[in-house]
N, C-alpha and C positions, 0 to 999 in steps of 0.2 A: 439516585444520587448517593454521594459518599455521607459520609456525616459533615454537619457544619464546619467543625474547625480545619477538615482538610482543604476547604474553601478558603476561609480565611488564612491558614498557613503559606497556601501557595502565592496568593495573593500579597502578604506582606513580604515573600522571598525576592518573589519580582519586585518588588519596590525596593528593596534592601541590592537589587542587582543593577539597577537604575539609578536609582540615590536621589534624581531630579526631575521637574517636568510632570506631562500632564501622559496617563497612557491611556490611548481612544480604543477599547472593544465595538464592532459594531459585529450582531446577531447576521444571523441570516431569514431572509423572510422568505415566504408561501413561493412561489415558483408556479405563472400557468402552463400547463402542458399545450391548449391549443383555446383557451379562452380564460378567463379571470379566475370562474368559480369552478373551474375543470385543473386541481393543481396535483404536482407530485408530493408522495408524499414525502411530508419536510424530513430535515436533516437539518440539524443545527451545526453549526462553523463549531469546529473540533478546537479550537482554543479558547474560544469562549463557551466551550462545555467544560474546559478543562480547569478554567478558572473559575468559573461559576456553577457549573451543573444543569442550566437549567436552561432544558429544547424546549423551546415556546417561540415563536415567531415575533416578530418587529422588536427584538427586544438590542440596548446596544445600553454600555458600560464604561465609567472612566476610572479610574485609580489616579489622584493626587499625590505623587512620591515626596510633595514636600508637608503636604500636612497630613498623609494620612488617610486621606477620605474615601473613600467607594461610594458612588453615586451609581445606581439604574433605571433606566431611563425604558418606560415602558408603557401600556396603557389597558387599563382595566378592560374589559371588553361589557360590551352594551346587552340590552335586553334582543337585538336583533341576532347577534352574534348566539348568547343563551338560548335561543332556540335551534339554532342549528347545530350548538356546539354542547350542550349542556354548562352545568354552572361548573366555570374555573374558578383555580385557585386569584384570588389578588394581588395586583401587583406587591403590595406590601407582606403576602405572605410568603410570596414566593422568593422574594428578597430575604426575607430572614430564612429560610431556608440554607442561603448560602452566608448567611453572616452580615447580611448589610442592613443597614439602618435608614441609610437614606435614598429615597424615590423622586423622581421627579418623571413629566409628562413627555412621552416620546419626543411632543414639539419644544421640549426646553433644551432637548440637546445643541441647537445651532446657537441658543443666546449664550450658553455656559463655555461653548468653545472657542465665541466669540470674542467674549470680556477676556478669557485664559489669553488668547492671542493678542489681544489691546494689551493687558498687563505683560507682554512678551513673554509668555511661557515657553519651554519646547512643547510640542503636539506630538508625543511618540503612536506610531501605527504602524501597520502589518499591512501589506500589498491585499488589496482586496482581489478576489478570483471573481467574483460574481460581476455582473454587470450593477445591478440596481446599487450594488453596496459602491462603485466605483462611481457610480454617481451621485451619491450620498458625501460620498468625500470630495470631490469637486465641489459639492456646493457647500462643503463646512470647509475647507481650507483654501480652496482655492486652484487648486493642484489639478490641471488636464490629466484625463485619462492615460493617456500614453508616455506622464512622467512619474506616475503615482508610485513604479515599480523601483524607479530608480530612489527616489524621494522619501522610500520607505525606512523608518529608523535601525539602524545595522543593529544599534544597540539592543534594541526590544527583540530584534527576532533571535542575536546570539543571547540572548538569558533565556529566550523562550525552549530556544532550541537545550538550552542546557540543561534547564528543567525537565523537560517531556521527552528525553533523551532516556534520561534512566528512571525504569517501571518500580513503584514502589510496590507491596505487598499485595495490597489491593486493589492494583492495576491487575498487578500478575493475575491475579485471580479471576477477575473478568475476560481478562486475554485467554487463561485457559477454558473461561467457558468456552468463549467464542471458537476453539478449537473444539471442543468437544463437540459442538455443532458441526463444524465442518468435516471433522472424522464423518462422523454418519451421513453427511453429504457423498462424499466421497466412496464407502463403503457401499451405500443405495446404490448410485451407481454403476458399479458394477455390478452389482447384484442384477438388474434391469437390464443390462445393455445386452442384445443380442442381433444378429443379422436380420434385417428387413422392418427395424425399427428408422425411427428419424431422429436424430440427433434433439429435435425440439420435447422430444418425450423422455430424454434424461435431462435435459437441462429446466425444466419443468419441475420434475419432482424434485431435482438439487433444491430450486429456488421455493420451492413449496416448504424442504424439513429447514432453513433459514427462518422461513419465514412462521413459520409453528414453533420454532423453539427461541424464536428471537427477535431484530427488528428487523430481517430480512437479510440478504445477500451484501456483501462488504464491497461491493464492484459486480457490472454486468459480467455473469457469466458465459466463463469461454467453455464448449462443448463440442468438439470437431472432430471429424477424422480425416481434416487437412489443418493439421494440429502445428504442419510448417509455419503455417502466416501465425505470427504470435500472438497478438490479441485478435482472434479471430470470434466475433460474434455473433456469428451468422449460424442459423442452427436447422437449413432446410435440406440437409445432405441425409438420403438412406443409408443408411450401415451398411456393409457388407462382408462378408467372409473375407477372412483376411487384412482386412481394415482395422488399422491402429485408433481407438477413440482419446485423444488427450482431454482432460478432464482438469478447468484452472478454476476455482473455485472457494468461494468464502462467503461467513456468518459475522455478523453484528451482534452484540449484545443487546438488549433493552437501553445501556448503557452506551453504546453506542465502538466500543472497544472490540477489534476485527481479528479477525483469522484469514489464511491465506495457504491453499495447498492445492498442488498438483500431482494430479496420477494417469499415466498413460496406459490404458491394456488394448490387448485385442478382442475384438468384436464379439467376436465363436471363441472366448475364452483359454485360448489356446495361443501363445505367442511361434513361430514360423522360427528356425534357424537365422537366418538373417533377422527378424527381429531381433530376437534374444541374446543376439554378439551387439547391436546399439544397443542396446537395454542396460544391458549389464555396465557397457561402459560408463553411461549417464549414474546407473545408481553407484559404482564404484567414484565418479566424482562429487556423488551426493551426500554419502557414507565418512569418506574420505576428509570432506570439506567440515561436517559436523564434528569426526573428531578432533580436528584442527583447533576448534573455536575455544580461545578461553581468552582473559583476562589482557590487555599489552598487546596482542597479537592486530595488526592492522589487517581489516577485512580485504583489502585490495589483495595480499599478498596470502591469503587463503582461497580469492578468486583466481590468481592465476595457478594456483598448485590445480585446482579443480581444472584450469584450462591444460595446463600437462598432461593429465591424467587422461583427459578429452583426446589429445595429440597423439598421445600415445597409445589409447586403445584404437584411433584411428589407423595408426601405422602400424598395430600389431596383424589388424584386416585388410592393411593395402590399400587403403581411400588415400592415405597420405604417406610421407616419403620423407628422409632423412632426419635428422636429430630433431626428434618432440620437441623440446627445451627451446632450439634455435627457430625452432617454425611458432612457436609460443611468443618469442621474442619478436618476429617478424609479423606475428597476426596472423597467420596461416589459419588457425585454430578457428577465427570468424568466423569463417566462411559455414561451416557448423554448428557454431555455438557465439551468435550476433549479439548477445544479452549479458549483461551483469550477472553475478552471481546471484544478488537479493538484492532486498534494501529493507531500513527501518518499519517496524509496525507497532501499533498502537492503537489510539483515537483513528488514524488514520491507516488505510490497508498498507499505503505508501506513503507513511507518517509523517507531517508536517511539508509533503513538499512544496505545499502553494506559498513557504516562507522561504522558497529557492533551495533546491537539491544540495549544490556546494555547502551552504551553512549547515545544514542538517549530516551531509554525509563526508564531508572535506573539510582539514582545518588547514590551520595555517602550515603543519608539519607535512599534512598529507596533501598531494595537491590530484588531480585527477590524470590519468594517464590519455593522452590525446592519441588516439589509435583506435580504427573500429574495431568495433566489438567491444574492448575495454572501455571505451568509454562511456559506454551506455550502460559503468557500473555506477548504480544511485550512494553504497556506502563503505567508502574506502580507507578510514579513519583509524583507527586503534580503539577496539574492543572494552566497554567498559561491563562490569559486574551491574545487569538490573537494563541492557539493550536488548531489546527484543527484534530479531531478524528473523527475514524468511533464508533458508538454501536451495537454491532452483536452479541446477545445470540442465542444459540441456544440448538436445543436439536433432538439426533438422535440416534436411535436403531443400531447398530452397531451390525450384529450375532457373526463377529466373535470376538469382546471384551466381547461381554457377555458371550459368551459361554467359552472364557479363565478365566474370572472372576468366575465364575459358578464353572467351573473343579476345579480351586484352593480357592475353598471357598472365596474370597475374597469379604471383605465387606458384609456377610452374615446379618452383626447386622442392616442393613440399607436399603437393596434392598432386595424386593420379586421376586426372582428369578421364582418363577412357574408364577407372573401377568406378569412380562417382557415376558415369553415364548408368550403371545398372543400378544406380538407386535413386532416379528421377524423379520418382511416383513413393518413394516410399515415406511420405510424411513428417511426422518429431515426433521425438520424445522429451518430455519435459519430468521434470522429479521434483518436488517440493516440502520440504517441514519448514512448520514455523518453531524457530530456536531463543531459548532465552541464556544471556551469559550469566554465569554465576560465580562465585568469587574462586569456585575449584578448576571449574571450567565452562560445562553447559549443560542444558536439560531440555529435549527435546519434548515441547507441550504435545497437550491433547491423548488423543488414544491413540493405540496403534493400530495404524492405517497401512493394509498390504501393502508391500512395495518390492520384494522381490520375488523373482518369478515364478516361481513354486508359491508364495504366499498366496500372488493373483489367482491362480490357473485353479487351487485349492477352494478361493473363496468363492470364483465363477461359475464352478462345477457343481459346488452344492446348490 
């Protein structure tokens, strides 16, 4: 945890952001894998770690914006619980840990949300993701499952999001641990990866130094050398000579605050001609795209420069055909590069999305560009000093897009469809840092993780 008063501070900003009303935190609980006492391990809901600090299970939370108050609501655990669990903290210590004074019994949460609701309060909440929690809020408001998303308070989530938007000091701090773990994820790696291995024997040890140096892996990791399908989880494929391994991968802190990076190499250490002209393009839009990044600048508009760059090293090889810029404008570019440039990170790898992408990455200035590809960009907003983004272009032969594109003539004036036919089989490349903006521009965290092509083939060989 942080120290106390950063608990309390945050806490009374969101109230000072809300001004009224009652705001419901509800925890996250145990989760079974395939029976009750068979569970994953937990993970606490990233906003009520963020305001409180404290991963413990059944626990849930209210803020009173008009008197004041913090109330948590939790339950000391039993002498059956002590033996399996050894002895915890109290509910009441673990309350003053974050600054609160007053406790009450998990079961007094439906009477206090009650009377709030008799006295006509507002009930501010956040769209619960979880199941158990969704039905925890039906039975305190009242609210079906299938309206709770809409029903949820606009208010709380744009303070929330306003908040956990820009990284204080010692955020920043934990965020670059959590890269420093994933460097070395990454680095291993390669290190390991050779022909006539199985893709489950690097993804393995990724998630093994996560989990030695931290609380484990920040999302299931992706480890393929059909590194085309983008979240590709599947990790039973042999390596082979010649075979591009994409490697998507990230660290948690103890703290719970993520990393997130991507490195493509070849298998036998050694990148092919034809690789190394897509290579270069993706890292020139990866390069490119970070030095872009400072302060006012709207991240939309540093994804499409990366999409040009994409266009135009496409056309410099003949995959594609006439003005970059106009096939950029038309979408041509997808068909290569289907994905946003990043998005938000923090508490979360893809930070705060379960309080809806738009709020987090779209405001009222920026709106999202309806067009594929582009629109599957998560944060398109204007750049603020203390956001932390990932930069992730990429670019991947997809048969079965091309071959839907192909059938329906689409984008004929832009793509050479017969140069694409010789790179059916040739996989993606993906490139990824996680970047933080700072009031001059930006600073790319973590260590330095090879990424161009002499760096690879240098670090493979030894």
């Amino acid at each position: 945890m942080f120290n106390t008063q950063t608990y309390v501070n945050r806490r009374n900003e969101l109230r000072s952001l809300l001004k009224s009303g009652i705001i419901l935190f509800l925890g996250n609980n145990e989760t079974p894998m395939n029976y009750p006492g068979n569970t994953y391990h937990f993970r606490q809901d990233s906003t009520f770690l963020y305001y409180f600090g404290l991963n413990y299970s059944g626990m849930a939370a209210v803020l009173d914006a008009d008197k004041g108050q913090d109330i948590l609501f939790a339950d000391d655990i039993d002498i059956e619980d002590i033996i399996w669990m050894g002895v915890q903290p109290s509910v009441k210590e673990l309350a003053a840990k974050c600054g609160i004074t007053d406790t009450m019994k998990a079961s007094g949460l439906s009477d206090y949300v009650a009377e709030a609701l008799k006295q006509g309060k507002k009930i501010h909440f956040i769209p619960p993701y979880r199941d158990n929690n969704k039905l925890k809020l039906q039975s305190l408001l009242g609210i079906a499952l299938n309206e709770q998303k809409a029903k949820a308070s606009v208010e709380l989530i744009q303070a929330i999001v306003k908040m956990r938007s820009v990284k204080d000091a010692f955020e920043i701090a934990e965020i670059e641990k959590a890269c420093q773990i994933g460097g070395l994820m990454h680095i291993t790696a390669m290190k390991l990866t050779k022909p006539g291995k199985v893709e489950r024997e690097i993804a393995g040890a990724v998630e093994g130094i996560a989990l030695a140096n931290g609380a484990g892996v920040s999302f299931p990791v992706i480890c393929s050398v059909r590194g085309e399908t983008l979240h590709n989880h599947y990790h039973g494929n042999e390596m082979k000579d010649g075979d591009l391994l994409l490697t998507d991968a990230g660290a948690e802190t103890d703290m719970n605050y993520a990393s997130d990076y991507t490195r493509t190499f070849p298998v036998n250490g050694k990148f092919t001609q034809k690789q190394k002209d897509i290579y270069n393009i993706v890292l020139k839009a990866n390069t490119e795209a970070i030095k872009a990044i400072k302060p006012g600048i709207k991240y939309q508009e540093i994804h499409l420069l990366s999409a040009r760059i994409v266009a135009e090293g496409l056309t410099a090889l003949g995959l594609m055909k006439g003005d970059p810029e106009e096939a950029v404008k038309a979408g041509a570019h997808a068909m290569f590069f289907p994905h946003g440039l990043g998005h938000m990170m923090g508490l979360d790898v893809h930070d705060m999305e379960d309080l809806g992408e738009n709020y987090v990455g779209y405001d009222e200035e920026t709106s999202r560009i309806d067009q594929f590809g582009t629109a599957y960009l998560r944060l398109g907003r204007r750049l603020q000093p203390g956001f932390v983004m990932t930069v992730e272009p990429g670019i991947y032969f997809i048969p079965s897009l091309i071959d839907l594109w192909k059938k329906e003539g689409k984008m004929d004036a832009f793509i050479n469809f017969e140069k694409v036919q010789e790179y059916l089989l040739f996989g993606g490349i993906r490139i990824e840092d996680d970047v933080l903006v700072t009031a001059e521009g930006c600073k790319v965290l973590g260590p330095p993780v090879p990424k161009t092509v002499e760096e690879i083939e240098t670090l493979m060989k030894g």
